[in-house]
C-alpha positions in Angstrom: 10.3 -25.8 -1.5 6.7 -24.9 -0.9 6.1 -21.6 1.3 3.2 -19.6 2.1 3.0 -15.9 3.3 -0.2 -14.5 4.8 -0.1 -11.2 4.2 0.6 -9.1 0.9 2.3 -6.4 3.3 5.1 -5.1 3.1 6.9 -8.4 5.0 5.4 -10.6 2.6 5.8 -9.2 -0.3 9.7 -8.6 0.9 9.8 -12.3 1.7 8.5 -12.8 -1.5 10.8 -11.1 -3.7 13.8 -12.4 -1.9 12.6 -16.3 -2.0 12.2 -15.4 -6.3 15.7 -14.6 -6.5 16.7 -18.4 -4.7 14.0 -19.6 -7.6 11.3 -19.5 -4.9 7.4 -18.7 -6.0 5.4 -18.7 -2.8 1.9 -18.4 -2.3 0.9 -15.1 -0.7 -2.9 -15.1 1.0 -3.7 -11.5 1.0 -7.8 -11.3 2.7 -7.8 -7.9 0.8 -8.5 -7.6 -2.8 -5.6 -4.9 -3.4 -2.1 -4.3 -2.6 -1.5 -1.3 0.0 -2.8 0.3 3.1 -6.5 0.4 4.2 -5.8 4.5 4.4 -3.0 6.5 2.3 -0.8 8.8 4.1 2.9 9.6 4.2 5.5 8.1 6.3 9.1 8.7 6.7 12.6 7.1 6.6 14.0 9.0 9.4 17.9 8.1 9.6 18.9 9.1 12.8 16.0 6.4 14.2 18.0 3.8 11.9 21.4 4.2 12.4 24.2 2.8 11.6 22.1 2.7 8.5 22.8 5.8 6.9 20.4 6.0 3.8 17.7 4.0 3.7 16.4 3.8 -0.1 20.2 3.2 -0.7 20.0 0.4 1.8 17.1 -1.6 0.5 19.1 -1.4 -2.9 22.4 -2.5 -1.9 21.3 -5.7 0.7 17.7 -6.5 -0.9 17.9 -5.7 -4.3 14.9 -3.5 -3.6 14.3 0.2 -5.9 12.5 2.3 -3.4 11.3 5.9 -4.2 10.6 8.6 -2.0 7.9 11.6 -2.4 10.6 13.6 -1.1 13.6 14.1 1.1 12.9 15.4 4.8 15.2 18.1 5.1 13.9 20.0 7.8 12.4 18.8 11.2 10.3 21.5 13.3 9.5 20.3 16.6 6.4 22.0 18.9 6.3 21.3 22.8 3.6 23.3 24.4 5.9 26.0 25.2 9.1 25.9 22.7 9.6 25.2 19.3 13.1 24.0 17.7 13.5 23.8 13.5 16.8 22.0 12.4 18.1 21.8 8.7 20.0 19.2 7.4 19.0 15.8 5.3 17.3 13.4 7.8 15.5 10.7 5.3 13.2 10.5 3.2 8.6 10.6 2.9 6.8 7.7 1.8 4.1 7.4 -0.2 1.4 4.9 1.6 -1.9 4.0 0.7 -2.8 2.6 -2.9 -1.1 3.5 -6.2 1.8 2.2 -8.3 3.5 5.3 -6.4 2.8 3.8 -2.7 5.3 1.9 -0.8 3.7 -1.6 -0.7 2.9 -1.6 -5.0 6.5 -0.7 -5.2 7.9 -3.4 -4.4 5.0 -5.8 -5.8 5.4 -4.1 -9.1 9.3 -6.0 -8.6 7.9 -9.6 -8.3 8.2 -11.6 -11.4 5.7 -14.1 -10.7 3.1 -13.2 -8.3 0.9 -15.7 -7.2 -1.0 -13.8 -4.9 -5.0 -15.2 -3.5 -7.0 -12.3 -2.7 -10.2 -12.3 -0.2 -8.5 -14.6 1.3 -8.7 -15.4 4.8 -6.1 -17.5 5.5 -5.0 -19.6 8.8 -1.6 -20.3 9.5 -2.2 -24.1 11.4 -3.4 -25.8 8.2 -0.9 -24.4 5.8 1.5 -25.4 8.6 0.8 -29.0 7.2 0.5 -28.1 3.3 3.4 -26.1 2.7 7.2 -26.5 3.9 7.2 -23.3 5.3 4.7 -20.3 6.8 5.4 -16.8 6.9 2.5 -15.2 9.0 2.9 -11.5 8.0 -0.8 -10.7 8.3 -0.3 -7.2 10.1 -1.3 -7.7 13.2 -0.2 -9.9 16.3 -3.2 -12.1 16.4 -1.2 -15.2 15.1 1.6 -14.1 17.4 -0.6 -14.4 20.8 -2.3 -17.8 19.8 1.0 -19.0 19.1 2.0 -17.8 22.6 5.0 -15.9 21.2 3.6 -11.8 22.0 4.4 -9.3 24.9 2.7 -6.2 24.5 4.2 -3.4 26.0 2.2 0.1 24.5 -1.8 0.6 23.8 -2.1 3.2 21.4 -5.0 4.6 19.0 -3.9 6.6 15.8 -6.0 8.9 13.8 -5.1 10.7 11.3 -6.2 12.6 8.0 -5.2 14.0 4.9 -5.8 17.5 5.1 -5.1 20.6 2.2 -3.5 23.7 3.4 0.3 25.7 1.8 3.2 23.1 2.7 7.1 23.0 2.6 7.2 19.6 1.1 10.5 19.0 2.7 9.6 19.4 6.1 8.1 17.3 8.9 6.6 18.8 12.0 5.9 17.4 15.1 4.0 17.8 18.2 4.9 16.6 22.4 1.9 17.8 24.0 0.4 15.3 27.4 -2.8 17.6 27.0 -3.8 16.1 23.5 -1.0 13.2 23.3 -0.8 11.5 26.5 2.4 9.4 26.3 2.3 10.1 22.3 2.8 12.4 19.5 1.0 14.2 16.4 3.0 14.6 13.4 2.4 16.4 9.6 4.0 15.1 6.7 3.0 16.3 2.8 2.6 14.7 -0.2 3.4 17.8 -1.9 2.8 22.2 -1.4 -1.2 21.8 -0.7 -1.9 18.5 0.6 -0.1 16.7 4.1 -0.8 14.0 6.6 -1.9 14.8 10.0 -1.7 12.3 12.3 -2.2 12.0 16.4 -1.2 8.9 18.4 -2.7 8.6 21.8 -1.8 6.0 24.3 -3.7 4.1 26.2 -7.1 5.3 25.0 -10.3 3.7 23.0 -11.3 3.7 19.9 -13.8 6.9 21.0 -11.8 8.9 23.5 -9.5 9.6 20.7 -11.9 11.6 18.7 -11.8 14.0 22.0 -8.0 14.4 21.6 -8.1 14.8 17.9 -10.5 17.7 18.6 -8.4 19.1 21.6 -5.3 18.9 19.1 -7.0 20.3 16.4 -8.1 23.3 18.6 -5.0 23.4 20.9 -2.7 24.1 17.7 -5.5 26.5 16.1 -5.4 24.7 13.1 -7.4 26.2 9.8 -6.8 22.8 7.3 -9.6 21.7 5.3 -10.1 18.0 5.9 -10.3 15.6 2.8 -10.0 11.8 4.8 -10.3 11.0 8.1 -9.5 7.7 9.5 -8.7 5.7 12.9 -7.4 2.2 13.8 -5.5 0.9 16.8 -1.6 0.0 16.9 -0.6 -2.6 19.1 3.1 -2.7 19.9 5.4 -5.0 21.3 7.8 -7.8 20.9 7.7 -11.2 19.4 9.8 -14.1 21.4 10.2 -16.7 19.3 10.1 -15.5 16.1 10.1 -19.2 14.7 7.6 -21.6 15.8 8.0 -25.3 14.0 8.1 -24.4 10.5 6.1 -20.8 10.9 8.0 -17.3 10.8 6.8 -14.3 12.2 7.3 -11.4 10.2 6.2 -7.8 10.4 4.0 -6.4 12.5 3.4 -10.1 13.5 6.4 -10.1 14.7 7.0 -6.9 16.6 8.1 -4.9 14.0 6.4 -1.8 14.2 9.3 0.2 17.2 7.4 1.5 20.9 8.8 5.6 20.4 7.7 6.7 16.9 5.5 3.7 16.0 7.6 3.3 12.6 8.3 -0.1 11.2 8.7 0.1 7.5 12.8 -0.6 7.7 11.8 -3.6 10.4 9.3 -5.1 8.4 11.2 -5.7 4.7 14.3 -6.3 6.6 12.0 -9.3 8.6 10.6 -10.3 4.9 14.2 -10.5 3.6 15.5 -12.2 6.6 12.8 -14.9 6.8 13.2 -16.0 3.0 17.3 -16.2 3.3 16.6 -18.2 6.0 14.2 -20.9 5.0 16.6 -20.5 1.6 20.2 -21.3 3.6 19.0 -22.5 6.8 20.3 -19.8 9.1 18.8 -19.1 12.9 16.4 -16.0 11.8 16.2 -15.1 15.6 20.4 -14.0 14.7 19.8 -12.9 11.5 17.6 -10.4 12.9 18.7 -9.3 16.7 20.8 -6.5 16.2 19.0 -5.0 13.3 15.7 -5.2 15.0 15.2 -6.8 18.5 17.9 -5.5 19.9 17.1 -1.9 18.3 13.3 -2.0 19.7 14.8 -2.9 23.2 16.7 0.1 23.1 13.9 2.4 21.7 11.8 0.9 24.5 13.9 2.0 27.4 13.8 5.5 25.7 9.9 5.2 25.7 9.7 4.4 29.1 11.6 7.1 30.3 9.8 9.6 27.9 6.2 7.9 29.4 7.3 9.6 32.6 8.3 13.0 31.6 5.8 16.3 31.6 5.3 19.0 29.7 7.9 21.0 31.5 10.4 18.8 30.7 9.2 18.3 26.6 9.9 21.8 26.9 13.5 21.4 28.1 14.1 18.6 25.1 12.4 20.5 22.4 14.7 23.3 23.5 17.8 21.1 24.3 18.1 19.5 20.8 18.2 23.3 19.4 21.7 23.9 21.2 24.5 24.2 18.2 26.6 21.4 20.3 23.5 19.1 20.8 21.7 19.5 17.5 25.1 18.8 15.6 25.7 15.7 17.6 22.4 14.0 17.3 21.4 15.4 13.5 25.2 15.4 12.2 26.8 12.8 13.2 26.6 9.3 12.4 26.4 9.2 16.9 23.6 6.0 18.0 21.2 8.1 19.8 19.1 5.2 20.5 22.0 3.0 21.5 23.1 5.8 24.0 19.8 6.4 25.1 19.4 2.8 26.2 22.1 2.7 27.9 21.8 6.2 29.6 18.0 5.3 31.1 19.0 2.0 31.7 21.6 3.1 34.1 19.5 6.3 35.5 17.1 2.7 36.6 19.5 1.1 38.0 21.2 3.8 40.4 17.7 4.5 41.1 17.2 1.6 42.7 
């Protein structure tokens, strides 16, 4: 069997090491000429955005055959509206080490490929290797693939920028801001590689690539921050959902295929799950669109009702959640528990809609 993978993401290089357990050594076209992220920062595993998945790291090792290490566990959340501020202990996932480096996410699991054939400064186009190899994973980051193909919906505009600023740290905690002044419809969020150094970030919907410096500043001043500022960088996430997922002989995988969920903008659980699901698929000839509804589509459906809802609140009511999910009966259902906030959320706005109407 002959597959290709555009992308050395963390889809591809997923797919990859799930196809070289069937015996399977694709060709991965990477137009980089490393493995990693165009900008290092620090994500997060977050498991109350994953459940019924408990543990993430232990997850990818159990189902995937994956070893994932974290920077650290996330065992405090501190949440800022403009008004209120609500900190809850407990162990809620893990931080992630992205960028480039052995240490970073994607190098992890390309340090676990036996036999990497992997084209750098590559440009590659899914449509001819359509008729070269058996198979096409198109896992190239971005949904450009998915709208020629016909197969995207968009459904959120936002702009990111973030840097990597030095300051004092608890390197278990992550912080983060509900503010329509600098965020719009978003969020900012810190997370730290360690005591002195952290990750800012801001995401801002519906702006451009320039009115998102004037939020960044109006954050930065808003919150009175006093970090010195080592990286700064910007790019634009687009988010929505794949449908088909499978076109002909090409997956979509990743980001390409709506991977990345509408709330928090994570897809790092999506996007190796997708990898994993597309290989096993080509490998035992299994519909991919069920291999990954419920883990996936049907999870970013629900997190997109949520969105929508939260799109309309203000900042008087960001104060009433901030303070809501600091009540002892609240915070130990939601952080405690293995309760399916998103689940219940879906169906809670969903049928707020529809008496609405």
């Amino acid at each position: 069997m002959k597959v290709a993978i555009i992308g050395a993401g963390l889809a591809g290089l997923s797919c990859a090491h799930e196809l070289e357990k069937h015996g399977i050594t694709p060709v991965i076209f990477e137009r980089n000429s490393f493995i990693g992220d165009q900008y290092g920062h620090i994500s997060a595993f977050l498991e109350i955005q994953h459940r019924p998945i408990k543990d993430a790291i232990k997850y990818f090792k159990k189902q995937f055959d994956l070893n994932i290490n974290s920077v650290n566990t996330i065992n405090n959340l501190t949440h800022y509206s403009p008004n209120k501020k609500t900190v809850i202990e407990g162990k809620f996932g893990y931080f992630i080490k992205r960028g480039r480096g052995k240490d970073a996410l994607f190098s992890q699991i390309h340090s676990q490929l036996k036999k990497p054939n992997i084209k750098f400064n590559t440009l590659a186009d899914y449509e001819p290797l359509s008729r070269e190899f058996d198979f096409v994973v198109a896992a190239n980051g971005s949904a450009s693939f998915t709208k020629e193909l016909g197969c995207w919906h968009e459904t959120i505009k936002t702009y990111v920028k973030g840097a990597t600023i030095l300051g004092n740290f608890d390197p278990n905690t992550l912080v983060m801001w509900i503010n329509k002044a600098y965020c719009k419809n978003g969020y900012a969020y810190l997370t730290p590689y360690n005591e002195k150094k952290a990750s800012l970030i801001l995401v801002v919907s519906e702006v451009n690539v320039n009115e998102v410096d004037y939020f960044w500043e109006l954050f930065w001043n808003t919150e009175n921050f006093n970090y010195t500022i080592v990286e700064e960088f910007k790019q634009r996430h687009e988010t929505g959902y794949a449908y088909p997922h499978r076109v002909g002989n090409i997956y979509l995988a990743g980001n390409a295929g709506g991977s990345i969920d509408p709330f928090l903008g994570f897809g790092q659980l999506s996007s190796i799950t997708m990898g994993v699901m597309a290989a096993r698929s080509m490998v035992l000839g299994k519909d991919y669109e069920k291999m990954i509804k419920n883990v996936i589509i049907r999870h970013n459906q629900w997190i997109y009702e949520m969105r929508k809802s939260f799109n309309n609140a203000d900042n008087k009511m960001y104060d009433i959640i901030v303070s809501g999910i600091g009540l002892p009966g609240i915070k130990h259902l939601f952080y405690h528990t293995k309760f399916n906030v998103i689940r219940f959320g879906y169906y809670y706005f969903k049928l707020k809609s529809i008496l609405k109407k």
